[in-house]
C-alpha positions as CSV (number, residue, x, y, z in Angstrom):
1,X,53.4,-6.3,151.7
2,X,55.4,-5.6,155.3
3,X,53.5,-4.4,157.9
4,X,54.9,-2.1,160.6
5,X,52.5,-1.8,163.7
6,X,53.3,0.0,166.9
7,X,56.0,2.2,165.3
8,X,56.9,5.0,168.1
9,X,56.8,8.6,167.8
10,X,59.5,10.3,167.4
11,X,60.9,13.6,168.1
12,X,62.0,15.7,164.5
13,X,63.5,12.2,163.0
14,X,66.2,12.1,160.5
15,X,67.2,8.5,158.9
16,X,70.7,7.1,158.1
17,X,70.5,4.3,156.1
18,X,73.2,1.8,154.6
19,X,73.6,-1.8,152.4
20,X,75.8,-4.3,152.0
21,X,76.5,-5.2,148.4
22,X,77.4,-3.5,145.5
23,X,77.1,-0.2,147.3
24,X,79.1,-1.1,150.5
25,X,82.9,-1.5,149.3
26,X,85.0,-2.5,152.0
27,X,81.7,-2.7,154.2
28,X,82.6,1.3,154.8
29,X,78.9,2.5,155.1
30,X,77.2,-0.5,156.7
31,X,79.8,-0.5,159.6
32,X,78.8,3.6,160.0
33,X,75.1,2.0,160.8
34,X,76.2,-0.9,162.8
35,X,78.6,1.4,165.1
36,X,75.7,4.1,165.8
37,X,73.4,0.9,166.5
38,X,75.9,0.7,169.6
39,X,77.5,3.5,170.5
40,X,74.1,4.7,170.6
41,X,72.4,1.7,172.4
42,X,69.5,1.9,169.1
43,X,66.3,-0.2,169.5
44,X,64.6,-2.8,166.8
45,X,61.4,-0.8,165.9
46,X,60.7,-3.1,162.2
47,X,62.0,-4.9,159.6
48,X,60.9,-5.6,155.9
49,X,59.8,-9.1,155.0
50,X,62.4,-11.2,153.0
51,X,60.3,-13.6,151.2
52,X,59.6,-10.3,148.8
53,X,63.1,-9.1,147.9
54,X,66.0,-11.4,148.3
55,X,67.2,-14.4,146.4
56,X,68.0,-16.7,149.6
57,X,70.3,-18.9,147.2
58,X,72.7,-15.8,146.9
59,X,72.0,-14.4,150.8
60,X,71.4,-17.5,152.8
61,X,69.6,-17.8,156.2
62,X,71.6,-18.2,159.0
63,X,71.1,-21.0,161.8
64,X,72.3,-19.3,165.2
65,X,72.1,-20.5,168.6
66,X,69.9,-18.6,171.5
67,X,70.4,-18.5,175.2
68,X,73.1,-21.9,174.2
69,X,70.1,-24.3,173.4
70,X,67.2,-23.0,170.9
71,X,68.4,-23.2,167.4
72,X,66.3,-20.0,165.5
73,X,67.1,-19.2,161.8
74,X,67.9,-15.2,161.2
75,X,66.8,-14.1,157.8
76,X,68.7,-11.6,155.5
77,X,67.0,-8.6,155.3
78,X,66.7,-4.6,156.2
79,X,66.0,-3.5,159.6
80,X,65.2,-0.3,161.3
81,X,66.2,1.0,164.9
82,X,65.6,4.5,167.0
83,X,68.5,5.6,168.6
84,X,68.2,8.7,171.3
85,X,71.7,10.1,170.9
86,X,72.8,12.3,174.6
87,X,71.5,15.9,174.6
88,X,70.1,15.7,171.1
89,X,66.5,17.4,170.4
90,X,66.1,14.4,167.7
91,X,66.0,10.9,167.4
92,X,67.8,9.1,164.8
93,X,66.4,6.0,162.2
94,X,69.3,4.0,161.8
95,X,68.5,1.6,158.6
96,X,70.8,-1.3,157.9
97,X,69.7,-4.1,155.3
98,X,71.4,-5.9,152.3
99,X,70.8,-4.9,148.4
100,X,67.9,-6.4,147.7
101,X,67.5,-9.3,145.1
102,X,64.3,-8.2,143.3
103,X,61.2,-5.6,143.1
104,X,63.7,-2.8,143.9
105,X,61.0,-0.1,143.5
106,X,58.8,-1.8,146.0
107,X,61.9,-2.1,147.9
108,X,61.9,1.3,148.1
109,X,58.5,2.7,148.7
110,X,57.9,0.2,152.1
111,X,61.4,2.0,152.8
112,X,59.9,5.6,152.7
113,X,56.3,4.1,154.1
114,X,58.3,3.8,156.9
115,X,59.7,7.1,156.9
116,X,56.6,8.9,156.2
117,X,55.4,6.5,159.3
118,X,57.5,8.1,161.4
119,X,58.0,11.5,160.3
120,X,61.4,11.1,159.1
121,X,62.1,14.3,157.6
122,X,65.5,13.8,155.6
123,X,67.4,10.6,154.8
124,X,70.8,10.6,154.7
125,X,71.7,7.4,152.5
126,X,75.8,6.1,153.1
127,X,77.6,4.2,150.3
128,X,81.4,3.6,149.5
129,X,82.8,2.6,146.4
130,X,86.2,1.9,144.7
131,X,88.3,4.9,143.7
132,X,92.5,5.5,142.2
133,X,93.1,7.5,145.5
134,X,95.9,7.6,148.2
135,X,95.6,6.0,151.5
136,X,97.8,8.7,153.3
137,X,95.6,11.7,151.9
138,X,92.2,12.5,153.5
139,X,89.9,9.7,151.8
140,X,87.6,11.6,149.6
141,X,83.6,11.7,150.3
142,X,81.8,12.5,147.2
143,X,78.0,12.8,146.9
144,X,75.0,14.8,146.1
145,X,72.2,17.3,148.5
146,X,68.6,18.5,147.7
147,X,68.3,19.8,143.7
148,X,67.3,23.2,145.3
149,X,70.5,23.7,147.4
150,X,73.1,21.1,145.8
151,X,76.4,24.1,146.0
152,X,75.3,25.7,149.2
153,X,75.0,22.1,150.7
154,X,77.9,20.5,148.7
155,X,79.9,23.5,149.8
156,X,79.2,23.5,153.6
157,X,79.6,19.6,153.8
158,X,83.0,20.0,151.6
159,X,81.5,17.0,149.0
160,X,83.3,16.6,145.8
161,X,81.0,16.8,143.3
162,X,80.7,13.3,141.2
163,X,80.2,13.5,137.8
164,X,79.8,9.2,137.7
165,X,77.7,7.8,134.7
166,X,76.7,4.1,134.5
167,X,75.2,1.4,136.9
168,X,73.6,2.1,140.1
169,X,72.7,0.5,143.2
170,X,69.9,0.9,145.5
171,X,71.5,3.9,147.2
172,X,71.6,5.5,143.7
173,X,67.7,4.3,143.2
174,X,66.5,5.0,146.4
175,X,67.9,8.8,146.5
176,X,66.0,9.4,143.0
177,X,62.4,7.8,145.1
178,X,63.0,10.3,147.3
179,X,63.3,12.9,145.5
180,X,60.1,11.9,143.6
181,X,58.5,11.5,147.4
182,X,59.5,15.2,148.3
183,X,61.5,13.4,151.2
184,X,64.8,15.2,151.4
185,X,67.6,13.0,150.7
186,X,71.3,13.8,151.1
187,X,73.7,10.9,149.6
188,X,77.6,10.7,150.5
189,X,80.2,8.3,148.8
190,X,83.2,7.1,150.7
191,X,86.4,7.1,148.0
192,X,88.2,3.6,148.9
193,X,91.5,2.4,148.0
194,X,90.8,0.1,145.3
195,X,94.6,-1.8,145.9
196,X,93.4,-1.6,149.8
197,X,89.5,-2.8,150.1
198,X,89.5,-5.6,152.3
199,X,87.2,-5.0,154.9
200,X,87.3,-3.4,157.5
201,X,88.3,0.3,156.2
202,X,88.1,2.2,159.5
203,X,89.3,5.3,157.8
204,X,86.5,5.0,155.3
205,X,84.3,4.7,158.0
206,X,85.2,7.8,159.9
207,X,85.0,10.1,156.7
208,X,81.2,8.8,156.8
209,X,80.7,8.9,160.0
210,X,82.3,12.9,160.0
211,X,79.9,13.8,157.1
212,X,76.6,12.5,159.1
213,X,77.8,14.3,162.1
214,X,77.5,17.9,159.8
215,X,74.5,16.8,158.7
216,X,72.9,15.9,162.3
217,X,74.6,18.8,163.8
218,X,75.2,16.4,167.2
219,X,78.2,15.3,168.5
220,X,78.5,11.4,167.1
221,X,80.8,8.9,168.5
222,X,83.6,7.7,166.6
223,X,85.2,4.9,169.8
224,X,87.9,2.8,168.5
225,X,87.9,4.2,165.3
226,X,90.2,6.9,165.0
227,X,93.0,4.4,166.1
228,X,91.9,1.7,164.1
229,X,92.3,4.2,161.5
230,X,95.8,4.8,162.1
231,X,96.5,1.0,162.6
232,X,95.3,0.3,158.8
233,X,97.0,2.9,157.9
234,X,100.3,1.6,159.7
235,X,99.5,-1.5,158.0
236,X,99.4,0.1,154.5
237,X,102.8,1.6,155.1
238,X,104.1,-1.8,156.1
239,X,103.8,-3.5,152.9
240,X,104.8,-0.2,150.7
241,X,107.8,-0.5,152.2
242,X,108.2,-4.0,151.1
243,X,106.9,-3.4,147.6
244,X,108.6,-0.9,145.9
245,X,106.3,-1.2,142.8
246,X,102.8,-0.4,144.9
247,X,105.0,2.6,147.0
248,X,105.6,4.1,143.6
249,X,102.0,3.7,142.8
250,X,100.9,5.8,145.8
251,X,103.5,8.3,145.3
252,X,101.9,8.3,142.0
253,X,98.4,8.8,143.6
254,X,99.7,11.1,145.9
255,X,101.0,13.6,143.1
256,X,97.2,13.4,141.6
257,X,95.1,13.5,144.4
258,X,94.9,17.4,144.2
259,X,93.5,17.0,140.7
260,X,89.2,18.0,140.4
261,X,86.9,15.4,139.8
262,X,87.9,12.9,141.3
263,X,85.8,10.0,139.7
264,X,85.0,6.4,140.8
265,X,86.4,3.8,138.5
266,X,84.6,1.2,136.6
267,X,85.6,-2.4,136.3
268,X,87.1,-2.3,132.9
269,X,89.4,1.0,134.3
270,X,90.3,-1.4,138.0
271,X,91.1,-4.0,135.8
272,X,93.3,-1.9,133.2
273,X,95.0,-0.8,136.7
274,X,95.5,-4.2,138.1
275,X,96.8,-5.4,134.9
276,X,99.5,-2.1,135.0
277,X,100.1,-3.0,138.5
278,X,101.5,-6.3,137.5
279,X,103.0,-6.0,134.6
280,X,105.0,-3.5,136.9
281,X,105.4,-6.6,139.2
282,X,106.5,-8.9,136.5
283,X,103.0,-10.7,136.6
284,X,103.1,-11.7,140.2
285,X,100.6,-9.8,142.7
286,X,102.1,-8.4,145.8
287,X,100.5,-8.8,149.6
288,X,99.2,-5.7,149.2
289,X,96.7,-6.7,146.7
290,X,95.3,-10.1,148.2
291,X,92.1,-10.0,148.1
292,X,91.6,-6.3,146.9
293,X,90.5,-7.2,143.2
């Protein structure tokens, strides 16, 4: 069992909280955390322990180097920070950890002990995952808001309903704890070109980071990313216009993207797409799709 002493008080807190793994594609919703952390100037206020959730064969420690001399090991795990944004009447949890291993229902109750801790009083929980979408349209956010106000909130954050079936990660599980801990939970889903994932996705990022700023009603900074933005999108353009098979793909995705429910895709329907993609190619897989698969 963690346990979190000398945790501050805070002023009306509301959490954003992101992990890498299965949930993360492209690290989209992890780098929405991480960029608040410093825009923001956020402070370590606890951490869960480890030894309780993660498999350190599949996330490793990590030797690093302090002050150029003392060697210290940092272990994987989920950490919490306060951040103070300018002018706001609020501070801001900023939670940023990996998938857990193991024991996710423990996992997620030391999460909301936390939150209760503090007084958190909604969560707003940040995932992206793999979707048959255009990069030159708006990337899609999809996601789900309190039971008792899901089309009045859907409808003022523009979500697109998802009507998604199957596994879950711990985004997916720790929405449903919250809902069963009366802690209001509000989750959103960054669509990302599956032909396009390599991390970084800037432009995933900023559909995030546009959503939590409607939700926190503050201004949030967005820095570089707006032009980073246009850069992988510059980049995209590049190599349709050295591929003739993946521009007619987008064109493609372009003439559906107006369609409703827009859906995630499962493996089996990436893979059915990948396969199309080359057999279109004559079997051999473009630029464009290093590394995307």
């Amino acid at each position: 069992m963690t346990e979190f002493d000398g945790l501050p008080v805070l002023r009306s807190p509301v959490a954003i909280a992101a992990f890498e793994g299965w949930n993360d594609a492209a690290d989209a919703s992890t780098a929405v955390v991480e960029h608040l952390e410093q825009e923001w100037g956020a402070d370590p206020i606890a951490a869960l322990d480890p030894e309780d959730f993660y498999d350190f064969q599949v996330n490793r420690p990590t030797v690093l180097m302090s002050e150029g001399e003392t060697r210290r090991i940092e272990w994987p795990t989920t950490r919490f920070s306060v951040a103070t944004p300018p002018d706001a009447e609020r501070d801001i949890v900023l939670i940023r950890g990996i998938e857990p291993s193991m024991r996710w229902r423990t996992f997620c109750e030391e999460i909301l002990e936390v939150c209760h801790s503090l007084e958190v009083s909604r969560i707003v929980l940040l995932g992206a995952l793999l979707a048959d979408v255009p990069y030159t349209r708006a990337l899609p956010v999809s996601g789900s808001a309190p039971s008792r106000s899901t089309s009045e909130a859907a409808e003022r954050l523009g979500l697109t309903p998802t009507r998604y079936e199957g596994p879950t990660g711990i985004v997916g599980v720790l929405h449903d704890a919250c809902v069963r801990a009366d802690l209001e939970a509000i989750s959103f889903w960054v669509h990302v070109p599956h032909y396009a994932n390599n991390p970084p996705c800037p432009k995933a990022t900023l559909a995030l980071l546009h959503r939590v700023e409607e939700v926190l009603d503050l201004p949030v900074p967005t820095g570089d990313l707006a032009k980073q933005s246009a850069e992988w999108e510059e980049r995209l353009k590049q190599a349709a216009e050295q591929d003739a098979e993946l521009a007619e793909y987008v064109r493609e995705l372009e003439e559906r993207a107006g369609d409703a429910g827009l859906q995630p895709l499962s493996g089996d329907e990436i893979a059915q797409e990948f396969e199309k993609y080359l057999r279109r190619r004559g079997g051999q897989a473009g630029p464009s799709a290093t590394g995307a698969w």
